[in-house]
DOMARFI-517198 format. One record per residue (C-alpha): residue number from 1; residue in one letter; x, y, z. Coordinates in pm, whole numbers, always signed. Layout:
// residues N
+-------+------+--------+--------+--------+
| kolnu | voza |     xx |     yy |     zz |
+-------+------+--------+--------+--------+
|   NUM |    a |      X |      Y |      Z |
...
+-------+------+--------+--------+--------+
END
This chain:
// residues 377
+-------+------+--------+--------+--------+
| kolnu | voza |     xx |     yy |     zz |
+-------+------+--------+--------+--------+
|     1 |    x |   -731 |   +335 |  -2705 |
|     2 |    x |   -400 |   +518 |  -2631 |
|     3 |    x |   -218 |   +479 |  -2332 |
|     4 |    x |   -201 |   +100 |  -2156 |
|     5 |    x |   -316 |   -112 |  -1877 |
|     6 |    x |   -245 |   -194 |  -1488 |
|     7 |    x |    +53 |   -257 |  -1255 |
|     8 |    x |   -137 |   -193 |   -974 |
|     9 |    x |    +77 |   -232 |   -637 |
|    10 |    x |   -112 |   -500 |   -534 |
|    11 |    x |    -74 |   -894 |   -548 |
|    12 |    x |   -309 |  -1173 |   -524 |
|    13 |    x |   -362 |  -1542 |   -371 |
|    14 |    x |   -386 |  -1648 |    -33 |
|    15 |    x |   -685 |  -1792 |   +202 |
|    16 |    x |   -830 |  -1711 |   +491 |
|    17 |    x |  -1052 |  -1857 |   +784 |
|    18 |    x |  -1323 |  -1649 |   +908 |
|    19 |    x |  -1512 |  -1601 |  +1226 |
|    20 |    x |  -1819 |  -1831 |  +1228 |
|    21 |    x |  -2103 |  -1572 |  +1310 |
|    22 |    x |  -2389 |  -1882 |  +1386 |
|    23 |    x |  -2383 |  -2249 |  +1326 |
|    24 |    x |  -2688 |  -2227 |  +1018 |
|    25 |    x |  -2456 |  -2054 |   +785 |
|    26 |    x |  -2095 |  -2219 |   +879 |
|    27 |    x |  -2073 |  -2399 |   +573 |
|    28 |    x |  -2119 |  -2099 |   +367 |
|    29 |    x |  -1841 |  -1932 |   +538 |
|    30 |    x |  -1614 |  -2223 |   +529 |
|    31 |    x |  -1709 |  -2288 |   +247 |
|    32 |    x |  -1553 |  -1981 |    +61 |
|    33 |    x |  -1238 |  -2002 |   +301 |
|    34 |    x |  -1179 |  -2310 |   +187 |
|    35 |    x |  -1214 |  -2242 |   -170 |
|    36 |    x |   -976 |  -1919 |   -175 |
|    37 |    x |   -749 |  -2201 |     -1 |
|    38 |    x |   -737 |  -2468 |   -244 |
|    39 |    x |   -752 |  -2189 |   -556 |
|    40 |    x |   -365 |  -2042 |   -359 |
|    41 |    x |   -220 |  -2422 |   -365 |
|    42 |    x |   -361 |  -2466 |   -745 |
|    43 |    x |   -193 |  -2145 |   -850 |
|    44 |    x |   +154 |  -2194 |   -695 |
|    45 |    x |   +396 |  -2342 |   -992 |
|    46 |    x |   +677 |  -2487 |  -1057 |
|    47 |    x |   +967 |  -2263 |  -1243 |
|    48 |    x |  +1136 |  -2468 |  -1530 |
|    49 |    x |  +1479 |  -2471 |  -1565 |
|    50 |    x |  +1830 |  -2751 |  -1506 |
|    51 |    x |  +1832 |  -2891 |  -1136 |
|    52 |    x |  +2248 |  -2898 |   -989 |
|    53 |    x |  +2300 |  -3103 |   -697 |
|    54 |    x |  +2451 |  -2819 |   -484 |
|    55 |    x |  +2132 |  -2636 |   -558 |
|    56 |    x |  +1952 |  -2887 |   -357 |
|    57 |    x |  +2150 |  -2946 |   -111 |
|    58 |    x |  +2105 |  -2516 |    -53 |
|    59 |    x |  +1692 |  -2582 |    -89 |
|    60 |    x |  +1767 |  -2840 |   +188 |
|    61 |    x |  +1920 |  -2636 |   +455 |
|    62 |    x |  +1718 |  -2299 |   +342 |
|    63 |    x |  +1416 |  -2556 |   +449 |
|    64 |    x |  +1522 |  -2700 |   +779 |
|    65 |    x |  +1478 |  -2561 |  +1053 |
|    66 |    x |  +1818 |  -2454 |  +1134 |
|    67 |    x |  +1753 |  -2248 |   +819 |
|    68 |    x |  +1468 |  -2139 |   +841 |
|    69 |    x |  +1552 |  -2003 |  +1181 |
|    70 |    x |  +1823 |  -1818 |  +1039 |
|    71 |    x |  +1646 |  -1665 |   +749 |
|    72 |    x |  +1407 |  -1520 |  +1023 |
|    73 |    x |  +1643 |  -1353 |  +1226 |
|    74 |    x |  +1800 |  -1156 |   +945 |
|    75 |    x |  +1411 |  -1036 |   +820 |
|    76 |    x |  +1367 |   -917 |  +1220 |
|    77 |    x |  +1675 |   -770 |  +1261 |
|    78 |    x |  +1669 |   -554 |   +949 |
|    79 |    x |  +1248 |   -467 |  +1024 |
|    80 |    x |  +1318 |   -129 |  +1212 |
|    81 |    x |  +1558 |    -22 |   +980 |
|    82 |    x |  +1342 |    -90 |   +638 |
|    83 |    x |  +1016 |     -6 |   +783 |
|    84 |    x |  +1148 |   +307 |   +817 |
|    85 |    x |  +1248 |   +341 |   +467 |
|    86 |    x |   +950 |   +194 |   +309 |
|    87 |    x |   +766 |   +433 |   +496 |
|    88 |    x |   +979 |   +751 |   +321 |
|    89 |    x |   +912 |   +563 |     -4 |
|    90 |    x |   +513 |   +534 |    +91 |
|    91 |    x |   +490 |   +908 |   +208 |
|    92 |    x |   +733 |  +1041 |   -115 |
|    93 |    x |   +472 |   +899 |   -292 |
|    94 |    x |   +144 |   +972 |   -137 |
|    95 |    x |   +237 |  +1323 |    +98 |
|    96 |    x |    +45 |  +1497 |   -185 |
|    97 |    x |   -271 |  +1297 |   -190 |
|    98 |    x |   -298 |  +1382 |   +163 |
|    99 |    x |   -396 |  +1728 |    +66 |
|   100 |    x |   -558 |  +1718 |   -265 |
|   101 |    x |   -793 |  +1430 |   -122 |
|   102 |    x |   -862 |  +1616 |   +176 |
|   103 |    x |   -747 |  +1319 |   +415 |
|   104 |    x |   -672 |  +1430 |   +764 |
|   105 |    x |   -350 |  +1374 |   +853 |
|   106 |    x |   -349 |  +1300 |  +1220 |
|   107 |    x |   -518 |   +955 |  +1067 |
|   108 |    x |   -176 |   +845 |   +921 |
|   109 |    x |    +41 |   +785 |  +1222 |
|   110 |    x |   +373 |   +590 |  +1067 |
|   111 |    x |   +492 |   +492 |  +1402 |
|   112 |    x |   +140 |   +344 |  +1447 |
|   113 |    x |   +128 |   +136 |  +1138 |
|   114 |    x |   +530 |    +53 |  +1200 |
|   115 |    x |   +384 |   -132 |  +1495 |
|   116 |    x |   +108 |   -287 |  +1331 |
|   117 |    x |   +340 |   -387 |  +1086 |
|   118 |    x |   +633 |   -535 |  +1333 |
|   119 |    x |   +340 |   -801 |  +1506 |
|   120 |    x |   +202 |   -929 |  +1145 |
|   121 |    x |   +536 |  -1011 |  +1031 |
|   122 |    x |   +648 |  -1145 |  +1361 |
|   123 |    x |   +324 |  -1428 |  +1303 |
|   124 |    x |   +413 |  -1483 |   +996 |
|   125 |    x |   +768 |  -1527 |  +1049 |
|   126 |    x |   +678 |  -1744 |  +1356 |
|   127 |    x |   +456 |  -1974 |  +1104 |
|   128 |    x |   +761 |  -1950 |   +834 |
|   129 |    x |   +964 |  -2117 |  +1145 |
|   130 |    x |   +736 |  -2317 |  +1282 |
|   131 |    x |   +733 |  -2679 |  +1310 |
|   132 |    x |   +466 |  -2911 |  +1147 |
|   133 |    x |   +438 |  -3272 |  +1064 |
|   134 |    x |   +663 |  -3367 |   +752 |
|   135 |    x |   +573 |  -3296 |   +390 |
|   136 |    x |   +790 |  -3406 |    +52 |
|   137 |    x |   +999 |  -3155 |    -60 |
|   138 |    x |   +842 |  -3158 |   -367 |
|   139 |    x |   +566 |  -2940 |   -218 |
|   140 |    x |   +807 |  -2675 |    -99 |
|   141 |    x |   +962 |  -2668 |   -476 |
|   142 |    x |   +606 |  -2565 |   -540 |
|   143 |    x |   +662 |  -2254 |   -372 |
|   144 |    x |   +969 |  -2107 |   -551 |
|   145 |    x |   +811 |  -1883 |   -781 |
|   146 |    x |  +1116 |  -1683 |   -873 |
|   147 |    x |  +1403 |  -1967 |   -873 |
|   148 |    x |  +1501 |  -2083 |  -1219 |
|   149 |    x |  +1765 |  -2347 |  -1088 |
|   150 |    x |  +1493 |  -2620 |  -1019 |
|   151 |    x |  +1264 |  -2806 |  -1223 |
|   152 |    x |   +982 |  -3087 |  -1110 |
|   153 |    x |  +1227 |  -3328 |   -987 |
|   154 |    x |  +1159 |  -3369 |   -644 |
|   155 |    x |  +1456 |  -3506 |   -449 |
|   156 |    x |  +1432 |  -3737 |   -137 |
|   157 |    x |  +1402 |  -3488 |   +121 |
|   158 |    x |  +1137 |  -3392 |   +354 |
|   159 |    x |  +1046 |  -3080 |   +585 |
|   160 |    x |   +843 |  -2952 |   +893 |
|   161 |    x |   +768 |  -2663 |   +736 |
|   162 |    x |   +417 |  -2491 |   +764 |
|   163 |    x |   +297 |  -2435 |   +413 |
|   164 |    x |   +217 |  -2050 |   +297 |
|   165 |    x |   -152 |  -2115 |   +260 |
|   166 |    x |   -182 |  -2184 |   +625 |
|   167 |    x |    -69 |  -1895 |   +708 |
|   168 |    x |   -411 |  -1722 |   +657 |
|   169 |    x |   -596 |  -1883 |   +957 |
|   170 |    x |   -311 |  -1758 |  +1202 |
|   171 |    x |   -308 |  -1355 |  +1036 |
|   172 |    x |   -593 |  -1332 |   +832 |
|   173 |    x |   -846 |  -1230 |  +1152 |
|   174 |    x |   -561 |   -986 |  +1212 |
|   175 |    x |   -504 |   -799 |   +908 |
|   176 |    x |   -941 |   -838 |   +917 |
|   177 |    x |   -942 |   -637 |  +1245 |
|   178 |    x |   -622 |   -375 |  +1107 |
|   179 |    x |   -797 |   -328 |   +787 |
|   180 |    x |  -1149 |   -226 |   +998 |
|   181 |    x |   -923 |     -9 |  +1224 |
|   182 |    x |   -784 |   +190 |   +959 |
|   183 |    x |  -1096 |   +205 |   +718 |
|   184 |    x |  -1313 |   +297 |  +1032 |
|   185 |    x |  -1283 |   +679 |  +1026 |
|   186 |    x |  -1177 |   +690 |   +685 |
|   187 |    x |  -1144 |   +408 |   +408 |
|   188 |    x |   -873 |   +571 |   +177 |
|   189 |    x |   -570 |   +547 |   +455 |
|   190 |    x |   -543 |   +192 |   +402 |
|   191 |    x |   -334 |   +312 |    +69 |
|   192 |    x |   -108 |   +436 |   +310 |
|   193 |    x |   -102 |   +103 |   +531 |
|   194 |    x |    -82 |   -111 |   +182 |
|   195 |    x |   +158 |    +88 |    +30 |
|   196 |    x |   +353 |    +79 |   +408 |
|   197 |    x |   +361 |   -310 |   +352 |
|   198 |    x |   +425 |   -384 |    +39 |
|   199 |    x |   +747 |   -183 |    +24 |
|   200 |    x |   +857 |   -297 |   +337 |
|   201 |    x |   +779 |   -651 |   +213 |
|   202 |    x |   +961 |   -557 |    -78 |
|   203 |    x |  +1292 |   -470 |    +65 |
|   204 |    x |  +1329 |   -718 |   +346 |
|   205 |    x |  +1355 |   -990 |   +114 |
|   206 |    x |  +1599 |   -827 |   -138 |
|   207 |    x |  +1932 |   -933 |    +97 |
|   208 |    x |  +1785 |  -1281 |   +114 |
|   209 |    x |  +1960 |  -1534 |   -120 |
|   210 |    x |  +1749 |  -1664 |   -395 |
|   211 |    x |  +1608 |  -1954 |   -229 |
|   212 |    x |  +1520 |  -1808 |   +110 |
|   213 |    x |  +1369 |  -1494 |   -158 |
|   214 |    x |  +1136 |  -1721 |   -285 |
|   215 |    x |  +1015 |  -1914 |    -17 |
|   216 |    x |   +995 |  -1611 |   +198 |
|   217 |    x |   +766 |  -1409 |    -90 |
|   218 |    x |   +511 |  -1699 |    -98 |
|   219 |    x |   +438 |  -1605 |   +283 |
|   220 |    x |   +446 |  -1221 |   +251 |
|   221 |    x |   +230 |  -1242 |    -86 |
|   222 |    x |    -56 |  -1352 |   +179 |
|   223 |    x |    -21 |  -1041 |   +391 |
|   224 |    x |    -35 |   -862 |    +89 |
|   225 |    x |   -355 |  -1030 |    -24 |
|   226 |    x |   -539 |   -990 |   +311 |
|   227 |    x |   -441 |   -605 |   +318 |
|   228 |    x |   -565 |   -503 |    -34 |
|   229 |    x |   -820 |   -755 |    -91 |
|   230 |    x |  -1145 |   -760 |   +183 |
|   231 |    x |  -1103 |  -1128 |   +186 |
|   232 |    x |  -1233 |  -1081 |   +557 |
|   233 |    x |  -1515 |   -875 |   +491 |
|   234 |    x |  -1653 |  -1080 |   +249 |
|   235 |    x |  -1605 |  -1399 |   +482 |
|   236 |    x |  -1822 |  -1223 |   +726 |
|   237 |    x |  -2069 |  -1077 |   +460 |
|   238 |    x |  -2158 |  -1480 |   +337 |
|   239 |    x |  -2236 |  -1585 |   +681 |
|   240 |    x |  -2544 |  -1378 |   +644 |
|   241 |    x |  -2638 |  -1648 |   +336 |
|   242 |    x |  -2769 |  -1950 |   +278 |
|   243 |    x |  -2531 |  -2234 |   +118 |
|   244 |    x |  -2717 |  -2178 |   -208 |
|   245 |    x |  -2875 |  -1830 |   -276 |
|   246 |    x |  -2775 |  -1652 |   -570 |
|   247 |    x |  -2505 |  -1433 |   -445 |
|   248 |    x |  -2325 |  -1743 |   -254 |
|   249 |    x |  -2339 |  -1982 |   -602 |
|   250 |    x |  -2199 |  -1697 |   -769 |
|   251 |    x |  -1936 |  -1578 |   -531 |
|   252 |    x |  -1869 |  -1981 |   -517 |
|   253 |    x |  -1856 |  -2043 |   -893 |
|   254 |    x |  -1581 |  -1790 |   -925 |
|   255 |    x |  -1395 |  -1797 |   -669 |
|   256 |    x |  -1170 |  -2157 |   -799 |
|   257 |    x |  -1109 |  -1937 |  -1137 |
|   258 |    x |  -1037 |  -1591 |  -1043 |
|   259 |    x |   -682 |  -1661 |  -1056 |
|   260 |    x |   -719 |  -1775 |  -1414 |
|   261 |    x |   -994 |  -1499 |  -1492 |
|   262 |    x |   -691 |  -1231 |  -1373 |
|   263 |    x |   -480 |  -1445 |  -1532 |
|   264 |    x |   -608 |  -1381 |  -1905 |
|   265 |    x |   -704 |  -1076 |  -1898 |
|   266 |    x |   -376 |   -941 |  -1774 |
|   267 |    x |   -217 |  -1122 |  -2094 |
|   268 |    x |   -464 |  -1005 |  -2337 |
|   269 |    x |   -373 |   -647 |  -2185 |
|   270 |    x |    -46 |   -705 |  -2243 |
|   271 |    x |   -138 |   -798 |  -2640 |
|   272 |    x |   -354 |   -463 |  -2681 |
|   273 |    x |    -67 |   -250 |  -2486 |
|   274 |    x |   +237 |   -401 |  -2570 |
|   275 |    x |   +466 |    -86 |  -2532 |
|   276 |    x |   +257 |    +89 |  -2287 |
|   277 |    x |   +517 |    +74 |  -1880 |
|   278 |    x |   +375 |   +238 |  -1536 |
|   279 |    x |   +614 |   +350 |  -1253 |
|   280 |    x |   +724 |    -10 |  -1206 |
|   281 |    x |   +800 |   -104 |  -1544 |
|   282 |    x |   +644 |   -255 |  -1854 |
|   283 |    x |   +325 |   -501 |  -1835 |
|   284 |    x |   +507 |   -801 |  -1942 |
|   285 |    x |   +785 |   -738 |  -1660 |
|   286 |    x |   +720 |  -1016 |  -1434 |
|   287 |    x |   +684 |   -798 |  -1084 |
|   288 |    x |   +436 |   -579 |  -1257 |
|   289 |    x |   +202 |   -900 |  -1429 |
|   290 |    x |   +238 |  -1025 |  -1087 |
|   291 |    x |    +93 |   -683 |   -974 |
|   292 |    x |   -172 |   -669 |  -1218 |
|   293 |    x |   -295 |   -979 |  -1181 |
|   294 |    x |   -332 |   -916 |   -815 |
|   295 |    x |   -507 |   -591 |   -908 |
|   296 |    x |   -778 |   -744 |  -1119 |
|   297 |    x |   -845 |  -1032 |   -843 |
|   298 |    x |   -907 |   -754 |   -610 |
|   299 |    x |  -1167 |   -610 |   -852 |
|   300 |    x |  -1362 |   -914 |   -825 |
|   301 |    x |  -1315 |   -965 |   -454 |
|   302 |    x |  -1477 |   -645 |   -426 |
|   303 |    x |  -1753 |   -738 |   -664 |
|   304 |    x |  -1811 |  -1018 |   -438 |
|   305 |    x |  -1844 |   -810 |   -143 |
|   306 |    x |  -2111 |   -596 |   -338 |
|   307 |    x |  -2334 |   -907 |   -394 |
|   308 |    x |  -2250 |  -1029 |    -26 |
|   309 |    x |  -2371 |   -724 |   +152 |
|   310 |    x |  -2629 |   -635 |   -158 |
|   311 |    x |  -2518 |   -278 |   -130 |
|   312 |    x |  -2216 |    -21 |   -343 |
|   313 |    x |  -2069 |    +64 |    -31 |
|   314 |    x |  -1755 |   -119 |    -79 |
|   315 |    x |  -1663 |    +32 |   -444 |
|   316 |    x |  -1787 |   +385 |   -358 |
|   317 |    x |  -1628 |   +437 |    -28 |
|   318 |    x |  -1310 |   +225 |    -67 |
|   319 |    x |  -1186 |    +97 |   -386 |
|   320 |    x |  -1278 |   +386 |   -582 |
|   321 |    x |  -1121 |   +649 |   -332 |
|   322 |    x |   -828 |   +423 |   -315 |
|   323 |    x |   -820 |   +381 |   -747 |
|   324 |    x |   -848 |   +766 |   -740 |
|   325 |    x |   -569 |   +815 |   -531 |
|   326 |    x |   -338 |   +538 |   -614 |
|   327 |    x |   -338 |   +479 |   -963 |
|   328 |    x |   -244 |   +812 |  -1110 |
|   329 |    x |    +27 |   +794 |   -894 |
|   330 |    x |   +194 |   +489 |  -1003 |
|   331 |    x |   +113 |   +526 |  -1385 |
|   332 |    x |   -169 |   +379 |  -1467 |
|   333 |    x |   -390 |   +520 |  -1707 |
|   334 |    x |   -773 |   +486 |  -1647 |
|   335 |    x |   -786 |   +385 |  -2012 |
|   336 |    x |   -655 |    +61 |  -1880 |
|   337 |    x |   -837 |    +12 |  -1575 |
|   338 |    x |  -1171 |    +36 |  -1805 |
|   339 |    x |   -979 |   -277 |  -2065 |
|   340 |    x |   -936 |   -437 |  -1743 |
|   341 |    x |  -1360 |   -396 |  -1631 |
|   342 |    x |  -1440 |   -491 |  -2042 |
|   343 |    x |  -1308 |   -754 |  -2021 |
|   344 |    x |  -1372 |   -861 |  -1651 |
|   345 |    x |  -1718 |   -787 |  -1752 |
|   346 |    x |  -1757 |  -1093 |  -2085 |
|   347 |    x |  -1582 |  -1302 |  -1823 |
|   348 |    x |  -1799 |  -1308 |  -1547 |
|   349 |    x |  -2091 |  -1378 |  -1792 |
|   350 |    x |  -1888 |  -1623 |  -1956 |
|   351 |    x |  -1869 |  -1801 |  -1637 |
|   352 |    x |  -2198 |  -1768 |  -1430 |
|   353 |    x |  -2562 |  -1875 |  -1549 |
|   354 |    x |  -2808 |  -1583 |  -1684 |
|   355 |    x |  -2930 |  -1652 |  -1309 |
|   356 |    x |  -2628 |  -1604 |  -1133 |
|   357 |    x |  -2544 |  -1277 |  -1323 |
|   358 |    x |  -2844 |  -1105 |  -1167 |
|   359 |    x |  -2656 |  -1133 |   -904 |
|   360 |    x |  -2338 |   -984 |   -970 |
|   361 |    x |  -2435 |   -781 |  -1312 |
|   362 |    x |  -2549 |   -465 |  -1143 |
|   363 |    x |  -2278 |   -396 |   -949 |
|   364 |    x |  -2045 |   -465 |  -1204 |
|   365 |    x |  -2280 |   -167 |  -1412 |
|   366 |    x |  -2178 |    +61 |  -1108 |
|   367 |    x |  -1824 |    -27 |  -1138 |
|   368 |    x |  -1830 |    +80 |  -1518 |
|   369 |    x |  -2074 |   +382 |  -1480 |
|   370 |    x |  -1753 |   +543 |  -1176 |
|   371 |    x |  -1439 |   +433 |  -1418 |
|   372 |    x |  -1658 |   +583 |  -1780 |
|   373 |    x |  -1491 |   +891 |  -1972 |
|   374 |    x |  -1717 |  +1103 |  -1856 |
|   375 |    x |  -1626 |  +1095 |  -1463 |
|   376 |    x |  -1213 |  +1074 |  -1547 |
|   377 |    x |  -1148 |  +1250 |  -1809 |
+-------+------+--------+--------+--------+
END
C-alpha cells in the first residue's frame, strides 16, 4: 500500500423519522429511527479544556432566545450571497465530471438547488430558534464540538432550545423527497446537490463567533447526514420487514455502533497512512477525520439499504457513480477506500452472528468486487 485513506466530503450522525407505510411493520420503522436517534445524542461530546466565567455568561446569551434569534438572522441574511459562492466552489470542482461522466447538464439547475437549499435551512434555522420546554445547560455544552473554553461543568442555567437530534423529524421527509427528486432521472447529480450544501454549510458558519459556530454545526451536520446518507430510503425499505428477520436484526445490531465502527477504522487509517493529505488536508486534521468518519458511516448505511431492499441497486447506481466521480476529485486514492471496505469488512463480522452475516455478507462481496484493482486501476 502506497498512497492513503479518505476525507470524503461527507459527515455523519443525525436521526430521522420516517413515513409509516402500514401499522404491521411500524415498529420496525420506528424502530431504526429511533436507534439512529439515540446513537446522534451518544456520539455528541464534551471538548476538554479551562471553563472562564465570561465564557458562560457568552454560552448563555448565544442560547437564549434573544440569541439565538440573532444568530439566525445573520445565517439568512448572508444565504443568497454564499449560496452563490459555494455553488462556484461546487461547479470549479465538478464542471468537468459533467462531461467525462456523460451527465446531462440541463439536470443541474443551480438556481433550482439554491432554492431547495434556502427552504431546508430556513426549517432548520426555524427549529435552531424555536422554543421548547427547558433543558439544563449541560445538554447544550454537549453540543459544542469545536469549543475548547468549556469543560463538563455544567453551570445553573437552563434553555428552550430544540435539541439538534430533533431536527430530523421536521427535515428529514424533506431532504427524503429532494434526494428522490434529484436521483430520479439520474442518481450521480446529488454530488452536485451535496457538494452545493456542504460548502454553503461550510461558509455560513465561518463569521459566526465560536459559540454560535458550534452550536450552529451540530444542526447543519444533520442536513448533511440526510443528503449523503439514504437514511430515508432505508426507513422506507424496513417497513417492508418484520421486527425480527435477518436483514432488520442486522441493520438493528449495527446501527447503535456504526459511529464507533467509523470511528476505529478511520484511526487505524490514520496509523497505516500517517503522512498520506487529500484536498482538505491530512487524515488526522480534525475537519477531514470528521469527514471520513462520515464517509465510512455512509458505506454502511448503504450496505443497509442493500439488505433492506435485497437488491445492488443502491451501490451500483448511486454510491459507486458518486465514489467515481467524487473521490478522485478531492484526493482520495482508491487504495484507501479499499483499507476502508478491509476493514469495514472484519468489523461487520466481528459484530453480527454467522446468521446475521448472510445477510449483509454478499453485498458487502459486491462492494469489494466494484472498488478491486482490477476495475480502478
Amino acid at each position: 500500500m502506497g498512497s492513503r485513506l479518505m476525507s470524503l466530503n461527507v459527515e455523519v450522525l443525525g436521526n430521522e423519522s420516517m413515513p409509516i407505510v402500514d401499522r404491521e411493520n411500524k415498529n420496525s420503522v420506528n424502530s431504526l429511527a429511533q436507534q439512529w436517534a439515540k446513537k446522534y445524542l451518544q456520539n455528541i461530546q464534551i471538548d476538554d479544556g479551562s471553563e472562564e466565567r465570561n465564557d458562560v455568561l457568552s454560552l448563555s446569551e448565544v442560547v437564549s432566545s434573544t440569541g439565538r434569534q440573532r444568530t439566525a438572522n445573520k445565517i439568512m441574511e448572508s444565504l443568497r450571497t454564499v449560496s452563490a459562492k459555494a455553488w462556484n466552489k461546487t461547479e470549479a470542482l465538478l464542471s468537468t465530471q459533467i462531461k467525462q461522466h456523460n451527465i446531462n447538464p440541463n439536470l443541474i439547475n443551480p438556481w433550482e438547488v439554491a432554492g431547495d437549499s434556502f427552504k431546508i435551512y430556513q426549517k432548520t434555522l426555524d427549529v435552531y430558534t424555536q422554543q421548547t420546554t427547558h433543558r439544563p445547560l449541560s445538554l447544550v455544552m454537549n453540543q459544542l464540538v469545536e469549543s475548547n473554553s468549556l469543560d463538563g461543568t455544567a453551570p445553573d442555567i437552563y434553555t428552550e432550545q430544540i435539541a439538534p437530534n430533533k431536527l430530523a423529524t421536521v427535515i428529514g421527509a424533506d431532504i427524503g423527497a429532494m434526494r428522490n427528486k434529484y436521483t430520479s432521472v439520474d442518481p450521480r447529480v446529488i454530488g452536485f446537490v451535496s457538494m452545493q450544501f456542504h460548502y454553503t454549510s461550510q461558509m455560513l458558519i465561518q463569521p459566526l463567533e465560536p459559540l454560535e459556530r458550534s452550536l450552529v454545526s451540530a444542526y447543519f451536520k444533520v442536513i448533511d447526514d440526510h443528503l449523503y446518507m439514504p437514511l430515508q430510503r432505508a426507513y422506507e425499505a424496513a417497513a417492508n420487514h418484520d421486527y425480527n428477520s435477518p436483514a432488520m436484526s442486522a441493520v438493528q445490531r449495527l446501527l447503535p455502533m456504526s459511529s464507533q465502527i467509523a470511528k476505529k477504522i478511520c484511526h487505524r487509517v490514520i496509523e497505516i497512512y500517517p503522512s498520506y493529505s487529500s484536498m482538505s488536508g491530512i487524515l488526522s486534521d480534525p475537519i477531514v477525520k470528521v469527514s471520513s468518519v462520515r464517509d465510512v458511516e455512509m458505506f454502511q448505511v448503504y450496505l443497509w439499504v442493500c439488505a433492506l431492499e435485497e437488491s445492488v441497486a443502491s451501490i451500483q447506481q448511486e454510491l459507486f457513480p458518486l465514489c467515481v466521480m467524487l473521490y478522485p476529485r478531492l484526493k482520495v486514492h482508491w487504495e484507501l477506500v479499499r483499507q476502508m471496505l478491509h476493514l469495514l469488512g472484519q468489523e461487520i463480522q466481528h459484530c453480527l452472528t454467522p446468521e446475521q452475516c448472510k445477510t449483509l455478507m454478499p453485498y458487502f462481496q459486491v462492494l469489494w468486487d466494484m472498488f478491486s484493482p482490477d476495475v480502478l486501476s
